[in-house]
C-alpha positions, 0 to 999 in steps of 0.5 A, a space after each residue: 444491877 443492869 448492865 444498862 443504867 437509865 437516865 434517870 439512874 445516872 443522873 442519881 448517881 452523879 449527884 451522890 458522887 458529888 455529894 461525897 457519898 461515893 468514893 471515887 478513889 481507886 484503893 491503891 494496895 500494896 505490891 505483894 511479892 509471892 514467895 515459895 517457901 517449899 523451895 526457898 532460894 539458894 542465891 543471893 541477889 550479889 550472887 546472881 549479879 556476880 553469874 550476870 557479869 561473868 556471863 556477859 563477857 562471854 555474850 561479848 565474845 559470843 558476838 564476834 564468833 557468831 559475827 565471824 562465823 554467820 558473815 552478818 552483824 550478830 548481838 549476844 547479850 543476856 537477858 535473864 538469869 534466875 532460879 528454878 527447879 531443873 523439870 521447870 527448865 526441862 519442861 521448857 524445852 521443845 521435844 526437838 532440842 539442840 543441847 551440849 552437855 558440858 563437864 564443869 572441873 574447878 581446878 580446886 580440889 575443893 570444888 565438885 566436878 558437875 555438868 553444866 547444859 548448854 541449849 542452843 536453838 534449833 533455828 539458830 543450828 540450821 542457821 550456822 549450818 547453813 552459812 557455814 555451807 556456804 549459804 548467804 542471807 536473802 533478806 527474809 525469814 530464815 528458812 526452818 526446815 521442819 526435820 532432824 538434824 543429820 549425822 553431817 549437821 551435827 558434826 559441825 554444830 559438834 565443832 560449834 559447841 567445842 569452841 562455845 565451850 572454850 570460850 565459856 571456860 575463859 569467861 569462868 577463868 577470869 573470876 575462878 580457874 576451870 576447866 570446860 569439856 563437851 561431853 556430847 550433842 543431844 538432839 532430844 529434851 526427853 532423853 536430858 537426866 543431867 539432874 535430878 527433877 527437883 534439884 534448884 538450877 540457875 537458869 542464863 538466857 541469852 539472846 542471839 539477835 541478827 537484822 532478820 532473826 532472832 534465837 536464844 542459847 540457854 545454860 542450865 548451872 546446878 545450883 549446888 555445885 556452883 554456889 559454893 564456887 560463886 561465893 569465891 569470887 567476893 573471898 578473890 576480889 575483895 579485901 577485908 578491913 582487916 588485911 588493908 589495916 594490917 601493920 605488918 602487910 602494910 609496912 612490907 608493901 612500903 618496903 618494896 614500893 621504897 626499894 623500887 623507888 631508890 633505882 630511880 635517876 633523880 636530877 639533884 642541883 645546888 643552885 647559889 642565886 638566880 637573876 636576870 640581865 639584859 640580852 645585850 649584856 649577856 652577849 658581850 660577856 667574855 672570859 675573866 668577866 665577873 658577874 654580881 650576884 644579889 647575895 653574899 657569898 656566905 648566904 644560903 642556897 637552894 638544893 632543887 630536886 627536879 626542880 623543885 626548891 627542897 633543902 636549904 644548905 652552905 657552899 663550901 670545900 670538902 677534899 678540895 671539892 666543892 660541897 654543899 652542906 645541907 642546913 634543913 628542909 624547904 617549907 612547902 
């Protein structure tokens, strides 16, 4: 067919559409999500959702450092975290990197020691070099200098990266205890052999966003050392209807709950009638008067526990005391 349609043709064909004879409906197909067997998947949705909160507790404590340390307002937060294979991560990165390689130790023995990688833009290390020397924004663009960093500059993203690793480690602590350890500062992404090309990562990238810049700080988790110590977390904060329904548990925690209660100071008071009277009464009342009550003598009273109505009992003597005996329970 022509790419132009005479006259004569348009016309013929607004009349078949009319007609019915053209389906002018667009057929709608089914959204279709492509699946890599060769490389299945080793995490969960609930697990992934599990490494996104842990890590945005540390995007917030990232963002008062970074606030602190650049003397401007700084936003961390993450935006995405996924699985892939390690050479895609690699492949990624720029030949001019800025990555700290991190020693990752559970305190449980039953966990593996691994390496976690914690890459830091470029732009963003000169930034933090810059303002750690003293430098002030300027309103523009951050200036990028096109060159490596120096052994002097690397020192102090050296400091950064101890303290980002600090404050990595006590984001893990909340869910499993660990230990974090930088291990060294690496400048170039060809020289990373962390793990092995087709070894499945998690890959957590978050965001570093300031009114005139923005950077990303990336953290390269092994999906087969951190796995297991995931799927920790749900055996930590969760219980099973088993252990709620145990008798036993159960039984032991109304002990102590009832053992605590017991050292409490209640106000208990037995109180024989309860009537009103004029204030003018009340104030010409005077010692050996006697005052009526709407009771007999020989009625119940009320046994108020912090001022609630609980028993009903008898007034009487005990040992040339006066006592109350308890009859039976206040309905509520």
């Amino acid at each position: 067919m022509p790419e132009n349609l005479s006259q004569s043709q348009i016309d013929e064909l607004m009349k078949r559409m009319h007609a019915g004879d053209i389906d002018t409906e667009v057929e709608k197909k089914p959204k279709i999500k492509e699946y890599d067997f060769s490389s299945p998947k080793k995490f969960t949705k609930e697990q992934l959702k599990s490494l996104n909160g842990l890590h945005e507790n540390f995007a917030r404590v990232l963002s008062s450092y970074f606030t602190s340390l650049l003397r401007d307002v700084c936003e961390v937060e993450v935006v995405q975290v996924e699985e892939e294979r390690y050479f895609e991560f690699n492949n990624a990165l720029p030949d001019s990197s800025l990555t700290g390689i991190i020693d990752f130790k559970p305190e449980d023995e039953h966990y593996e020691e691994t390496s976690l990688l914690l890459d830091m833009s470029t732009s963003l290390g000169y930034l933090i070099v810059e303002r750690m020397l003293g430098g002030t924004s300027h309103g523009g663009e951050v200036y990028i200098p096109q060159r490596d960093f120096t052994e002097i500059e690397l020192t102090l993203l050296n400091s950064v990266f101890v303290q980002v690793t600090k404050y990595l480690q006590e984001s893990w602590n909340s869910y499993v205890p660990v230990q974090t350890t930088l291990t060294s500062v690496e400048t170039n992404a060809r020289l990373l052999q962390a793990f092995a090309p087709q070894d499945v990562v998690v890959i957590v990238a978050l965001s570093v966003k300031m009114d005139n810049y923005t950077g990303t700080i990336t953290i390269c988790l092994p999906a087969e050392s951190i796995e297991e110590v995931v799927d920790s977390f749900k055996n930590r904060y969760s219980r099973t209807g088993k252990q709620q329904q145990d008798p036993e548990k159960e039984k032991e925690k109304r002990e102590i709950i009832m053992d605590s209660i017991k050292k409490s100071d209640i106000e208990i008071k037995a109180v024989l009638d309860q009537f009103q009277m004029p204030l003018g009464e009340i104030l010409q009342l005077q010692v050996q008067d006697v005052i009526a009550l709407n009771k007999n003598i020989n009625s119940d009273i009320c046994v108020m526990i912090d001022n609630e109505p609980w028993y009903n009992a008898k007034l009487g003597v005990s040992k040339l005391k006066k006592s109350v005996k308890l009859i039976d329970v206040v309905a509520v």
